[in-house]
C-alpha positions in Angstrom: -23.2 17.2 17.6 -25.4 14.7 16.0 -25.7 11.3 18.7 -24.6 7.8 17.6 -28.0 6.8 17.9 -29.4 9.2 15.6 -26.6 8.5 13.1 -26.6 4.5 13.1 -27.2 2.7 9.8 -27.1 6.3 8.0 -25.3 6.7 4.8 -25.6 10.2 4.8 -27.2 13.4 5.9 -27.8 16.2 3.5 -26.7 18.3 5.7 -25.5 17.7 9.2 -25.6 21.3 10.1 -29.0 21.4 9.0 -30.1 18.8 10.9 -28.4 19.9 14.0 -30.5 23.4 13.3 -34.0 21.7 13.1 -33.5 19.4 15.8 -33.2 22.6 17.6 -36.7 23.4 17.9 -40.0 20.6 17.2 -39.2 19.4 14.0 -42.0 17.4 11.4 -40.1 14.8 9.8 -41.4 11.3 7.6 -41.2 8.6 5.4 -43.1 7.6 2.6 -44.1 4.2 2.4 -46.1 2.3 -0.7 -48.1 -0.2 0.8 -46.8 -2.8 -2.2 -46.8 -6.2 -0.4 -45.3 -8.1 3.1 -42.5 -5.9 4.7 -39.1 -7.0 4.5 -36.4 -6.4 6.9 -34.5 -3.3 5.3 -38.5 -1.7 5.4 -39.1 -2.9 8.9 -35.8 -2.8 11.3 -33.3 -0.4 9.3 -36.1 2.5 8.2 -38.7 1.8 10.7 -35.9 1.7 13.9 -34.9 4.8 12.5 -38.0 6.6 12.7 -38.1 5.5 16.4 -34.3 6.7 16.8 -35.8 10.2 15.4 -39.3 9.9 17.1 -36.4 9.4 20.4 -34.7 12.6 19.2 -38.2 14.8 19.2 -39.1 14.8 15.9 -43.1 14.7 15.3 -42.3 11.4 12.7 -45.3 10.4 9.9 -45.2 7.6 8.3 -46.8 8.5 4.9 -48.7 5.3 3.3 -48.5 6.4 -0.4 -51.4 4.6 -1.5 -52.1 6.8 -4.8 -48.6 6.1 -5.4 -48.9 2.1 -5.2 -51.4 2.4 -7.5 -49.0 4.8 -10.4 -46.7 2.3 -9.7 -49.1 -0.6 -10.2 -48.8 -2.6 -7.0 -51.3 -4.9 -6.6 -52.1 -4.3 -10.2 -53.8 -0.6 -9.8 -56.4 -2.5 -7.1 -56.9 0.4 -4.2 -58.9 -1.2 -2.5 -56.2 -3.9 -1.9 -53.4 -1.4 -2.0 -55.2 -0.1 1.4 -55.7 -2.9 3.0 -51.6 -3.9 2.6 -51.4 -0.3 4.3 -53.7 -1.4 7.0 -51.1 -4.4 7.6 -47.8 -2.5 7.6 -49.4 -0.3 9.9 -50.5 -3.4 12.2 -46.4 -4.8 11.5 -45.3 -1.5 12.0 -46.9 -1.4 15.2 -46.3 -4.8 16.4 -42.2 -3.6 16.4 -43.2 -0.9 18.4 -42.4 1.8 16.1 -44.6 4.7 17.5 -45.7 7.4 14.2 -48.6 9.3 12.9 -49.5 7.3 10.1 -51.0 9.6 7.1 -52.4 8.3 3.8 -51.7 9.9 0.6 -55.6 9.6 -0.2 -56.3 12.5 2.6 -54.3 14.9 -0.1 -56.6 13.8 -3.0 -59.4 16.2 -2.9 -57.2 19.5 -1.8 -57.3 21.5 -4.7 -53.9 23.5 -3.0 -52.0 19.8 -3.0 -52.8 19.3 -6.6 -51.3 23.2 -7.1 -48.3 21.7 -5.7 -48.2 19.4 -8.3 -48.5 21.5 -11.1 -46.3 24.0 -9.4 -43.8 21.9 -9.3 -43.7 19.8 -12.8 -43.5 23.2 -14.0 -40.0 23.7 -12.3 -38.7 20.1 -13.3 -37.7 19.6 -16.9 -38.4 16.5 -18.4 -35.3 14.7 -18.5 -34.8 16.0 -14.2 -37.5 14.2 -13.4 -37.5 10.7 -15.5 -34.0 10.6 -13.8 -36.3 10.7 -10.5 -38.0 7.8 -11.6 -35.5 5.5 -9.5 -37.2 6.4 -6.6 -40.2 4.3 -7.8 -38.1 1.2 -9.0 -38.8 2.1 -12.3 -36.1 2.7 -15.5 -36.7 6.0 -17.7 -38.6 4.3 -20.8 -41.0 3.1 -18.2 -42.6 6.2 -18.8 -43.1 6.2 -22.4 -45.6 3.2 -21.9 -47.7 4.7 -19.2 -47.1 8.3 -18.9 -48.6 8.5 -15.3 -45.2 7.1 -13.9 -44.4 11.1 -14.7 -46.4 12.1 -12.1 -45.3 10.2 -9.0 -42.1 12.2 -8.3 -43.8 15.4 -9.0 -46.3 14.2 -5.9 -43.4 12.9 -3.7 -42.0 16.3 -3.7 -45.4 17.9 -3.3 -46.3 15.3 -0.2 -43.0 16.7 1.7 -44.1 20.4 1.2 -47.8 19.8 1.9 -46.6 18.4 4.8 -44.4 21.0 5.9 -41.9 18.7 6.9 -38.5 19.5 8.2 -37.0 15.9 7.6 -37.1 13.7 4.9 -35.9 10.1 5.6 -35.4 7.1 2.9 -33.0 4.7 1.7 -30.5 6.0 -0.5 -33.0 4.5 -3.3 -34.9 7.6 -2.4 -32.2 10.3 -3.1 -33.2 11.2 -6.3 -36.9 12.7 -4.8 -35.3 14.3 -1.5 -32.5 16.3 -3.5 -35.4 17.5 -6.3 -37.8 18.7 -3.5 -34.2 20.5 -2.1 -33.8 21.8 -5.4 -37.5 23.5 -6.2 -38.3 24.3 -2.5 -36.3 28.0 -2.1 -37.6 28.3 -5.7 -41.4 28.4 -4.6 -40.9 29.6 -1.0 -40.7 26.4 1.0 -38.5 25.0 3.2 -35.5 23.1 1.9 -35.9 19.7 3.7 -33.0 18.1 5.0 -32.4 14.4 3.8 -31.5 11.4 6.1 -31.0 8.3 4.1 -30.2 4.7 5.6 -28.5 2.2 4.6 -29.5 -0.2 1.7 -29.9 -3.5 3.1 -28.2 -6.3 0.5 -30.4 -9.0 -0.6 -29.6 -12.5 0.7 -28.5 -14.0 -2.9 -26.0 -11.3 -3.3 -26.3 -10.4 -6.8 -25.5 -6.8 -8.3 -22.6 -6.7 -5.5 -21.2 -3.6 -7.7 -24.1 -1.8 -7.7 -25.9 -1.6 -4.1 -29.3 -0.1 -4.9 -29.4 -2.9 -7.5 -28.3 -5.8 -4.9 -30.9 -4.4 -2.4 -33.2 -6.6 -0.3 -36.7 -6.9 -3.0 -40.0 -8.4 -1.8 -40.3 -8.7 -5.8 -36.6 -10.5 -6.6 -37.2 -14.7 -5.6 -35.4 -15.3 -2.2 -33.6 -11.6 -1.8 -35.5 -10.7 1.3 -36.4 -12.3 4.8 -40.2 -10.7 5.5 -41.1 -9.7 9.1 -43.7 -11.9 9.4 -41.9 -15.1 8.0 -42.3 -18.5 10.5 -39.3 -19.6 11.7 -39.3 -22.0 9.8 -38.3 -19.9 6.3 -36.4 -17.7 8.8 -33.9 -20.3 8.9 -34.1 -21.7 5.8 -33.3 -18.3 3.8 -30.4 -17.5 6.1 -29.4 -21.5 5.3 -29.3 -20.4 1.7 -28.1 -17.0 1.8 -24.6 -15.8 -0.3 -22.4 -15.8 2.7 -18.5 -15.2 1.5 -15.6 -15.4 3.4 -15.6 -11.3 3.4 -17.9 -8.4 4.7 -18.1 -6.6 1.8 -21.4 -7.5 -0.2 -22.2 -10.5 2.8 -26.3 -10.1 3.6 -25.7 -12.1 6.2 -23.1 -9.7 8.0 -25.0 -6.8 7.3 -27.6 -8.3 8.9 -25.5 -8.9 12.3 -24.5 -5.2 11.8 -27.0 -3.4 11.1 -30.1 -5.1 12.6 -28.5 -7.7 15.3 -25.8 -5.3 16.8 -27.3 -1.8 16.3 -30.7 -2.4 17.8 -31.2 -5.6 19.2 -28.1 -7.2 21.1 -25.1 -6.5 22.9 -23.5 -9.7 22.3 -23.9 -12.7 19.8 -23.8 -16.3 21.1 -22.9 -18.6 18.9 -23.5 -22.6 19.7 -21.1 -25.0 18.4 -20.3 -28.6 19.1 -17.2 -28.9 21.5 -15.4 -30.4 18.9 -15.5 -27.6 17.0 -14.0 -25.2 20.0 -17.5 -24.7 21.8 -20.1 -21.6 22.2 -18.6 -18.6 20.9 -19.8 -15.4 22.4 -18.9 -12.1 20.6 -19.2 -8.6 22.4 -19.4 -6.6 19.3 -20.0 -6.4 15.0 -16.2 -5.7 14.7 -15.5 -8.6 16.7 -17.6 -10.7 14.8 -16.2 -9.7 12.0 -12.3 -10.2 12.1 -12.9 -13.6 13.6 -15.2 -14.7 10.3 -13.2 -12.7 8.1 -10.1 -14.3 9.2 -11.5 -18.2 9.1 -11.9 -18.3 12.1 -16.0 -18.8 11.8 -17.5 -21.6 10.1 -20.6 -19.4 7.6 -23.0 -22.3 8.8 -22.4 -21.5 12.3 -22.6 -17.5 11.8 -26.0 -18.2 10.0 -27.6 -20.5 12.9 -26.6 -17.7 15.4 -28.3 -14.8 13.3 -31.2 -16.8 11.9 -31.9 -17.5 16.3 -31.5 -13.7 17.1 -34.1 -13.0 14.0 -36.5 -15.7 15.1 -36.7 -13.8 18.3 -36.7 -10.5 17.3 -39.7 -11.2 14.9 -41.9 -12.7 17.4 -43.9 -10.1 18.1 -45.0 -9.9 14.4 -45.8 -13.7 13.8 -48.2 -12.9 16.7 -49.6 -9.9 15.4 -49.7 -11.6 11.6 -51.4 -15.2 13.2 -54.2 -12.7 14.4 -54.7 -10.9 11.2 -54.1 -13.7 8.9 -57.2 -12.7 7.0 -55.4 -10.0 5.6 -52.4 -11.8 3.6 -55.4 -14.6 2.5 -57.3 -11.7 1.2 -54.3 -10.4 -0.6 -53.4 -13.5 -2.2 -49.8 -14.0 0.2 -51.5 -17.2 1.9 -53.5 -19.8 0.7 
């Protein structure tokens, strides 16, 4: 029986029964992380407190900075030199929120002659239109790649990091789906081991566009004002929440899913909320589902459910602002500061 704490903020396991298996013995597990800019909060507390909850549950985790693949995808505009230092950083975030890893960089792979075999081996299993479907993994669309042909490549290495690796566990957003299932789909094809896939939640971005579509409503460090980033001041902390979509319902609500899936499963076992007297006095909730039916129900003014999360994130983030005011060298050098 997988435990709660394994299975919080996960949309789905492919499968359950494998996992159970590997969990069994010492499994190798990862994600794969471009180093593409400041780290948001679906990045930070949904994927990296889930490598801790597995870390917790004996897998050896890796967190895989994919700085090759940055610079396919053109982060940074192809620069690797600033593409690694942005991994430097996450790690140094990463770190700061106590999320314990091996942290692996897709450059140690470029010179093996037997990775790039992979590669080959692999493109030469995935028909063309397989893998241009793939291509959401990167954030790209399918005629991305009939402009700059290389964006080919970069599922074709995904799926060749996870074998070369020799992992037992591949974990992701759902954003990553289309890469996890294609290295299940090759791997008993050219004697590897058929990974098992744990993706997260996607975390909605705070303007709550694209509510029909989640992977396109997702939190983006590149969509104006979607995403809170870890090392925000408090300041901007509380002025995004201030702003955020925030509807009288939990479906598509950022700031919610925030409370839910950050607040409640990690952080806190009970929300205070401060109000005037007037207004009935401090609130104090016990629970998300209490939370919930009292907002959903009018029962919760949204300004006052947006002070009381915007706090808890101010705290919770401490620990980065620190580590960022130390290391502030590194945004100025990659243009985030001024």
């Amino acid at each position: 029986m997988l435990s709660h704490e394994l299975m919080r903020n996960v949309e789905e396991v492919i499968t359950p029964q494998e996992l159970e298996e590997v969990l069994k013995s010492s499994p190798r597990g990862y994600v794969g992380l471009e180093p593409s800019g400041r780290v948001h909060l679906g990045t930070g507390l949904i994927i990296g407190n889930k490598v801790k909850d597995l870390s917790d549950a004996g897998v050896d985790m890796i967190v895989f900075l994919a700085d090759w693949h940055a610079m396919i995808n053109d982060k940074f505009g192809g620069d690797i030199e600033k593409i690694r230092l942005c991994g430097e950083y996450m790690r140094g975030v990463f770190e700061a929120l106590g999320i314990r890893a091996r942290y692996v960089w897709a450059n140690e792979f470029a010179s093996s002659s037997e990775y790039w075999g992979k590669v080959i081996k692999i493109a030469k299993r995935t028909t063309l239109k397989r893998v241009k479907r793939a291509m959401s993994i990167m954030g790209r669309r399918e005629d991305e790649a009939e402009l700059d042909s290389s964006k080919i490549i970069y599922p074709f290495m995904q799926v060749a990091d996870i074998f070369h690796m020799d992992l037992d566990i591949a974990l992701g957003g759902m954003d990553q789906r289309h890469a996890h299932m294609l290295a299940r789909e090759i791997a008993p094809k050219l004697g590897y081991k058929k990974p098992v896939a744990i993706h997260t939640v996607i975390l909605a971005g705070l303007k709550g566009a694209g509510r029909m579509d989640p992977l396109e409503a997702k939190m983006s460090k590149s969509k104006e004002g979607s995403a809170i980033f870890l090392d925000d001041d408090e300041d901007d902390i509380r002025r995004k929440i201030k702003k955020a979509y925030c509807p009288p319902e939990a479906e598509g609500n950022p700031v919610l899913q925030i409370a839910k899936h950050i607040l409640f499963a990690y952080y806190i076992d009970k929300l205070v909320i401060p109000r005037p007297e007037k207004w009935g006095g401090d609130l104090t909730l016990h629970s998300y589902q209490e939370l919930e039916n009292i907002y959903t129900n009018g029962e919760l003014h949204p300004m006052d459910l947006k002070n009381a999360v915007a706090g808890a994130l101010v705290n919770i983030l401490k620990p980065v602002r620190e580590y960022a005011a130390k290391n502030d060298d590194i945004p100025r050098a990659l243009g985030w500061k001024k």
